[in-house]
Structures are given as C-alpha cells and as structure tokens.
BAVOLUM-255148 format. One record per residue (C-alpha): x negated, y negated, z negated; residue number from 1. Coordinates in pm, whole numbers. Layout:
% BAVOLUM-255148
<site u="X" v="Y" w="Z" seq="NUM"/>
...
% end
This chain:
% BAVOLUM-255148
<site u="-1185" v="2892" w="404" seq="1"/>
<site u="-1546" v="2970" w="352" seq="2"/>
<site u="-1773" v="2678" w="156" seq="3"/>
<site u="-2012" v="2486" w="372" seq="4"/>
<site u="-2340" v="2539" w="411" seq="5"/>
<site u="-2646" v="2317" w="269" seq="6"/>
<site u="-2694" v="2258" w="652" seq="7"/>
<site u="-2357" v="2158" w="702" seq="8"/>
<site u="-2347" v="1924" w="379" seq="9"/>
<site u="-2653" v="1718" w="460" seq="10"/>
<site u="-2537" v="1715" w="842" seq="11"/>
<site u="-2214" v="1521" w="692" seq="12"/>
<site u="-2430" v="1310" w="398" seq="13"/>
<site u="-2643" v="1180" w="732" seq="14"/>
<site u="-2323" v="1096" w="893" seq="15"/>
<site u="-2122" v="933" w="617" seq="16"/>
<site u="-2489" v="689" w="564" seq="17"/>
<site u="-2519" v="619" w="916" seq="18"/>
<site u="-2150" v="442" w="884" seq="19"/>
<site u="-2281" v="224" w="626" seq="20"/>
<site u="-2045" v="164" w="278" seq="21"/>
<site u="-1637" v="144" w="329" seq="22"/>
<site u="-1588" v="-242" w="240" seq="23"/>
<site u="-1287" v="-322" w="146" seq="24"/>
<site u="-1107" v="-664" w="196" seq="25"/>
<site u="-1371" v="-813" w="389" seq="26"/>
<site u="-1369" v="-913" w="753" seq="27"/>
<site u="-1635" v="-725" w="1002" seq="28"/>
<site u="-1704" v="-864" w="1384" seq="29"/>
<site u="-1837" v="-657" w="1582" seq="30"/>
<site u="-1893" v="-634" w="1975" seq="31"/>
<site u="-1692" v="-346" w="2182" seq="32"/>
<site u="-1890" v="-133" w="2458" seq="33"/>
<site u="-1636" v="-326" w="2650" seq="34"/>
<site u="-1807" v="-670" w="2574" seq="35"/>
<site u="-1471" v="-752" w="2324" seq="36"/>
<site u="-1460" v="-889" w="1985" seq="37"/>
<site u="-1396" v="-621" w="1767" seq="38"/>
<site u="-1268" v="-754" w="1394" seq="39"/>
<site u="-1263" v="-463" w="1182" seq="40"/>
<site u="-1052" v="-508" w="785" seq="41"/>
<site u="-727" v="-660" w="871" seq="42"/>
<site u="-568" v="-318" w="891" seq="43"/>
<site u="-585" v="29" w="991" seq="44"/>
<site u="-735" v="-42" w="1337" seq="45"/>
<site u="-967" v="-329" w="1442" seq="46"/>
<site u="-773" v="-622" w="1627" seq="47"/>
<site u="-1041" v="-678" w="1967" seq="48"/>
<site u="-1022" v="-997" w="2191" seq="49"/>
<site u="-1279" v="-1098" w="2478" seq="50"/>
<site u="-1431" v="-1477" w="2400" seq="51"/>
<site u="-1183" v="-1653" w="2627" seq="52"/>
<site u="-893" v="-1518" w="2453" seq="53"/>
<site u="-1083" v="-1581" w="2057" seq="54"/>
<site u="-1102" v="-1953" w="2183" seq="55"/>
<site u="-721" v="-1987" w="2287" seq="56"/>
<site u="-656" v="-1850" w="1934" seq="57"/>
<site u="-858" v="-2033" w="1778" seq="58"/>
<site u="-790" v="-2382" w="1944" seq="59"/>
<site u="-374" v="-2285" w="1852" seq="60"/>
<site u="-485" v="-2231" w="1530" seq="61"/>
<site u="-310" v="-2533" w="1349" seq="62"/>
<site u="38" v="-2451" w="1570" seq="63"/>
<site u="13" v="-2086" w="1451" seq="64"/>
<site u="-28" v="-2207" w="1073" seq="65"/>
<site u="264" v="-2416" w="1134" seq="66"/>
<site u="420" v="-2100" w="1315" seq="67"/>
<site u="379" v="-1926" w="991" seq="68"/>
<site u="513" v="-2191" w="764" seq="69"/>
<site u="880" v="-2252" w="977" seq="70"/>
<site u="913" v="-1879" w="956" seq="71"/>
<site u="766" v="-1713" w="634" seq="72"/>
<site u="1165" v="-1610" w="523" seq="73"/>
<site u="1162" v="-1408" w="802" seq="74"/>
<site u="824" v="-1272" w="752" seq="75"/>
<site u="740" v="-903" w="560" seq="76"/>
<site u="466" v="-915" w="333" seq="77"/>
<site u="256" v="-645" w="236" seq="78"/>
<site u="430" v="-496" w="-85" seq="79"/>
<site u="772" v="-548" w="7" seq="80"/>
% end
C-alpha cells in the first residue's frame, strides 16, 4: 500500500475539521433531514424521535424512572 499524497492528507485534515472535535460523554441534539430528533453520545448510533414522540417520553418520564428502579436486578450495566 502506497503512502498518501499531500493532496490526499489535507483532503482528509479538511474532512476530519469539518466534523468538529469527537466529544466524549456528552449529549448532542441534532435535527435529521427527516425533521427527527437526532441525540448523538448515548452509544454507538444516535437514538432519533420526531417531537410528538420526545413529548410522550418525556411526560412518562417519572413512570420510566420508577420502571428503572422495580427492575435494576434485572438490568446489565455497562462493565458487566
């Protein structure tokens, strides 16, 4: 496999700038070409939503903590 050019270097160094720094551990929302909310930094892919369905989650909030709570034995956590 033959080096890459200067051309071919830069080409990439534009790219890699355009995407902006690789933050890790913090939440990014961002809207889809699709008109979705994209949240990008809860894993490998971004979990998207439209609003209506972001506002059912969000107003079940409390019964999905609760959710949580009654079943954490049965839960995996990252590390296990």
């Amino acid at each position: 496999m033959s080096e890459p050019t200067y051309e071919e270097l830069k080409a990439k160094l534009a790219e890699l700038e355009k995407q902006g720094p690789r933050r890790t551990g913090s939440l990014e929302f961002r809207v889809s070409e699709k008109g979705g909310v994209s949240v990008y930094g809860l894993g490998r892919f971004p979990v998207t939503l439209y609003y209506e369905q972001w506002t059912r989650l969000l107003e079940a909030s409390e019964k999905l903590r609760e959710f949580l709570e009654e079943n954490k034995s049965k839960l995996k956590f990252k590390g296990q």
